[in-house]
C-alpha positions as CSV (number, residue, x, y, z in Angstrom):
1,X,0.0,0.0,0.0
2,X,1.4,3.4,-0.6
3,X,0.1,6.1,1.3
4,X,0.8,9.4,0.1
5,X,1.7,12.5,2.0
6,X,3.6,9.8,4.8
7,X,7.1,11.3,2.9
8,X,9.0,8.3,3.4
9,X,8.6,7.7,7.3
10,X,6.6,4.3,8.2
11,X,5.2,4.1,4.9
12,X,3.1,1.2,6.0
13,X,1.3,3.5,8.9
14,X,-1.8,5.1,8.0
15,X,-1.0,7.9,10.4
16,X,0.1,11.4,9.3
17,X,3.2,12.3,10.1
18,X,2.5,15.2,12.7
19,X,-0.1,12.2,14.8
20,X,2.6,9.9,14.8
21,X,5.2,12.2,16.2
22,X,2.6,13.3,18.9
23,X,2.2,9.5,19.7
24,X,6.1,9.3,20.0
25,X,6.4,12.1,22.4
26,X,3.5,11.1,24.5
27,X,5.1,7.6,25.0
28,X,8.3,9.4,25.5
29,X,6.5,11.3,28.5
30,X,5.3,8.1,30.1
31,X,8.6,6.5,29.8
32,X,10.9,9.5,31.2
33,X,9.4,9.8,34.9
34,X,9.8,6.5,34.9
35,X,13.2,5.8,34.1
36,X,14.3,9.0,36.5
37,X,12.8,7.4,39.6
38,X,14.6,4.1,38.8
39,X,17.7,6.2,38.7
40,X,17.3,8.6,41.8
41,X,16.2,5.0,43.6
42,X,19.5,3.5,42.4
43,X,21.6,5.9,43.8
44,X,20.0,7.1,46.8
45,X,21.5,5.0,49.6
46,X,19.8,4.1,53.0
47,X,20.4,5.7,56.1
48,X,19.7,5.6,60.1
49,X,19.8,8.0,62.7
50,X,22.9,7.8,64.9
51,X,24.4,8.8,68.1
52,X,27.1,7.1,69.5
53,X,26.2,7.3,73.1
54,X,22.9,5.9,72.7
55,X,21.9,2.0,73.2
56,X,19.6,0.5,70.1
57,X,16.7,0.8,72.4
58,X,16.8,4.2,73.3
59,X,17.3,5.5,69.7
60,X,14.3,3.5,68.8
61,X,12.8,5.6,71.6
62,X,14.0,8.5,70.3
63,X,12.5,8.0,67.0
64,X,9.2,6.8,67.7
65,X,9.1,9.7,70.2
66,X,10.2,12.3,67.2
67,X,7.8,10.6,65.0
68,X,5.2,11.3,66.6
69,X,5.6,14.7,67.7
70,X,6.3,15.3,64.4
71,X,2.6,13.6,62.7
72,X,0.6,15.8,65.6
73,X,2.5,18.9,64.6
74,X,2.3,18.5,60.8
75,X,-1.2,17.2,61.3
76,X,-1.9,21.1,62.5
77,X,-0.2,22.6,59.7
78,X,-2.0,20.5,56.9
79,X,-4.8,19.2,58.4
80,X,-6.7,15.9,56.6
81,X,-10.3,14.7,56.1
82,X,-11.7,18.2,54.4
83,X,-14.9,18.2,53.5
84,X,-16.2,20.3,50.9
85,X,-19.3,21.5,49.8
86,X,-21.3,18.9,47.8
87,X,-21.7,20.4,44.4
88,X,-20.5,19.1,41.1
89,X,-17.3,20.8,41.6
90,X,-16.7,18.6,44.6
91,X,-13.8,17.0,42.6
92,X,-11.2,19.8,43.5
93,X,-11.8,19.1,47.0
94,X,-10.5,15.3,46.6
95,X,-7.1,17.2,44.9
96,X,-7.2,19.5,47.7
97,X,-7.3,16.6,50.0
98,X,-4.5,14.8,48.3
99,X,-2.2,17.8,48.8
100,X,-2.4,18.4,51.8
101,X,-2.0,14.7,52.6
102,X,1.7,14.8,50.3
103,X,2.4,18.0,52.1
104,X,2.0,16.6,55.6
105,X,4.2,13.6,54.6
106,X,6.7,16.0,53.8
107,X,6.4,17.8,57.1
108,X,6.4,15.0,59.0
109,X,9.4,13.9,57.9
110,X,11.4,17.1,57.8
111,X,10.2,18.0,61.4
112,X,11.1,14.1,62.6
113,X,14.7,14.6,61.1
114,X,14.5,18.1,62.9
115,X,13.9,16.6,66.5
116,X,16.0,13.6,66.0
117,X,18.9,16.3,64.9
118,X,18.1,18.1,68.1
119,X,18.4,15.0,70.7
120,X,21.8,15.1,68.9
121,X,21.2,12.2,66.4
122,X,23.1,12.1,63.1
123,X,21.9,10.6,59.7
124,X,24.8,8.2,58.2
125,X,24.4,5.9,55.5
126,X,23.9,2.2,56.5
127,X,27.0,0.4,55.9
């Protein structure tokens, strides 16, 4: 079959040329973010929270302690559970929701490494 205006790319496709390169870059969009978080997660190494005049127990302590300080304080800067008005527009609450639920993640993790820093803990890669 010879399909004209194809101008010598994929002859056999019965796609335009200008459909077929928007195909390519949309599969080149799915692909990318992908292959970047396999990366970061490849070289991203694990870590612990140290102090060298601590026992294994107390550290554990320390963190659930710090952890949970942390979830009740983040839980006031981005509180969950918002319920919006039901209209049809109700949708925007549910992204609302989710935001605040990746922010307070965020928080609680940054304020956990921030009490955990101030009980004099370190963060060293796990050998």
């Amino acid at each position: 079959m010879n399909f004209q205006g194809f101008q010598g790319r994929g002859l056999d496709s019965p796609l335009p040329i200008s459909v077929r390169a928007v195909d390519d870059s949309i599969a080149m969009r799915n692909i990318v973010p992908v292959v970047l978080l396999l990366v970061f997660a490849a070289c991203s190494a694990p870590t612990r929270w140290e102090k060298s005049t601590v026992s294994d127990e107390t550290r554990a302590t320390d963190i659930t302690e710090c952890q949970r300080l942390a979830a009740r304080q983040a839980s006031t800067y981005y509180p969950s559970g918002m319920d919006g008005p039901l209209w049809p527009n109700h949708q925007s609450w549910v992204y609302l929701d989710q935001y605040q639920d990746s922010q307070r993640f965020h928080a609680q993790n940054q304020l956990t490494a921030v009490c955990m820093r101030n009980k004099g803990y370190a963060l060293v890669p796990v050998a």
